[in-house]
N, C-alpha and C positions, 0 to 999 in steps of 0.2 A: 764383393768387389774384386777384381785384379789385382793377379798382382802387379800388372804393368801399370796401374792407373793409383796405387798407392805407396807411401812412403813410411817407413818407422822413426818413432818419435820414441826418445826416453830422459823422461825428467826425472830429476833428483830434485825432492822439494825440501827444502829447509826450514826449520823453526819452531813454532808450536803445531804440529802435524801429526803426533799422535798421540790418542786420549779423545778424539774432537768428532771422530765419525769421519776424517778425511777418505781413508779408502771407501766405505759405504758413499759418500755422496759423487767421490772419484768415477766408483764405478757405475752408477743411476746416468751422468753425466757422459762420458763413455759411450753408452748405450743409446742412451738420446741422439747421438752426433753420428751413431753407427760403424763407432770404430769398434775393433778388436786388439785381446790383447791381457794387459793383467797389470794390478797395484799392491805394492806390499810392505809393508813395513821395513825398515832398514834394524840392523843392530844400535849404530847412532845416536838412534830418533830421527831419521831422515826418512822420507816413505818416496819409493820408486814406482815410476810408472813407465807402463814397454809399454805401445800403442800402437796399432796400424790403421791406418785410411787415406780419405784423399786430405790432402794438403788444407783443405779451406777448415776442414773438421778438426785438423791436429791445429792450427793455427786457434779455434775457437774453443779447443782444447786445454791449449797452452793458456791462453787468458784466464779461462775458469782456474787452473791449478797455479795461478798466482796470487788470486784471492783465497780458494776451496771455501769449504763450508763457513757457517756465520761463525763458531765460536774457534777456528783456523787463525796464527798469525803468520802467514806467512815471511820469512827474510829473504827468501830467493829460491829459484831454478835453475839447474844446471842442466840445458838442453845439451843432445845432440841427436843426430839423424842419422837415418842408413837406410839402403834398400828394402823394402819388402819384404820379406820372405815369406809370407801365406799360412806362416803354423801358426796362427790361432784361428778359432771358428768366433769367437763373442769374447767376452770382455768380463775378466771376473775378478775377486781376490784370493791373491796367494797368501797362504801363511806359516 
């Protein structure tokens, strides 16, 4: 994708979100929608996620990361957004 035609997304997901397989279904998810990018653990317990793609994909993005996987309780998301920038190729976990 462009980078004129895409936006980054970064969620901070709260609650029961790790122990649950969040980053692994994060990233399956991700991939599926053709973003790029990366999800990681927080110190916390909060798991972050950078994202890039088009707009409809980070939107259908966001939805999945406020449910995440079946055994995930989600409490919330702290979006925000920013330009582009093109440095990642795919969509993995950090750790």
């Amino acid at each position: 994708m462009e980078k004129g035609n895409a936006r980054r997304a970064r969620f901070v997901v709260s609650g029961r979100v790790q122990g649950v397989c969040y980053r692994m279904y994060a990233c399956e998810e991700a991939e599926r929608l053709g973003l790029s990018g990366y999800v990681r653990n927080l110190p916390n317990g909060d798991v972050e996620v950078v994202a890039e793609g088009a707009d409809e994909a980070l939107r259908e993005f966001l939805t999945w990361c406020r449910h995440g996987p079946p055994y995930a309780r989600v409490a919330g998301v702290e979006e925000t957004y920013s330009a582009a920038t093109g440095e990642y190729r795919d969509f993995g976990v950090r750790h």
